[in-house]
N, C-alpha and C positions, 0 to 999 in steps of 0.2 A: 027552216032547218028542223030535222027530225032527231029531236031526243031518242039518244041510243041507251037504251036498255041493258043496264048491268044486269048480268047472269053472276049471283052468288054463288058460290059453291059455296056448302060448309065444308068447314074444317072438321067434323065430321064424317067426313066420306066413306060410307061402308062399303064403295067397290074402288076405293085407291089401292094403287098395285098394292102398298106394303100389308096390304091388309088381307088381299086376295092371298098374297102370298104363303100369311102367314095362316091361314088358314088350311091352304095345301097340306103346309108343312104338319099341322096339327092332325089330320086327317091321314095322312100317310104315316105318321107316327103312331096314331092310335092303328091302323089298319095291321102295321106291323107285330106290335104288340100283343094283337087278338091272334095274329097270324102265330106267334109264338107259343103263347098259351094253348091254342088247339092242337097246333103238332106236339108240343111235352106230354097234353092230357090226351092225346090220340096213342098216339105212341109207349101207354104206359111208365112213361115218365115218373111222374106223380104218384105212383103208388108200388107198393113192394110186392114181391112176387109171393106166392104162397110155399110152401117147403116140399108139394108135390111138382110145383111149375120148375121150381129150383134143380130138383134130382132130376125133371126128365130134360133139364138145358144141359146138365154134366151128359146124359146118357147122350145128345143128340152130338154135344162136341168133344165126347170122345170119340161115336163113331166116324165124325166127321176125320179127326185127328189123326185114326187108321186108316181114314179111305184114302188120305193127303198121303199118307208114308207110302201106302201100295203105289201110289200114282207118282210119286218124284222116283221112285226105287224101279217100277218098271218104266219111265221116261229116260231114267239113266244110263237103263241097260242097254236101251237100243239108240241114245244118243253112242255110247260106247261100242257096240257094233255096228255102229254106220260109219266112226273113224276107224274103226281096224277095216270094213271094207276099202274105206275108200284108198286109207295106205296099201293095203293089198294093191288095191286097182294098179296104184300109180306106181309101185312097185312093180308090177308086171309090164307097164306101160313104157317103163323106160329099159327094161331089156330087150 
């Protein structure tokens, strides 16, 4: 008869699921993390504007502000003359 050979594992197991897992979990977290910090510090986040950057963002979204009012005011006019055509149309249509 051939003595069978117990395989120990310890109880230490550095690739048991809960361990793998939790290591994901730690690595995806730190990833996030750094993933956060570079977009805030990329994106000027983290730092205040200067008082020249400041006046030329007023100057950029005011002109934006008028080019939006030209644009709804002449989109209105011809949404507004496309239903008086079309009454017309159908005005003429049913005589």
């Amino acid at each position: 008869m051939k003595d069978k050979k117990n395989y120990h594992v310890p109880k230490d197991n550095p690739w048991s699921f809960d361990r793998i897992l939790n290591k994901i979990g730690y690595i995806i977290g730190l990833y996030l993390l750094i993933s956060l910090l570079f977009a805030l510090s990329s994106c000027g986040s983290l730092t205040k504007l200067s008082d020249n950057e400041l006046q030329r963002r007023a100057e950029i979204q005011h002109e934006i502000d008028i080019l939006y009012t030209e644009y709804k005011y002449k989109t209105d006019s011809l949404w507004i003359q496309y239903y008086r055509s079309a009454k017309e149309y159908n005005i003429n249509q049913n005589k």
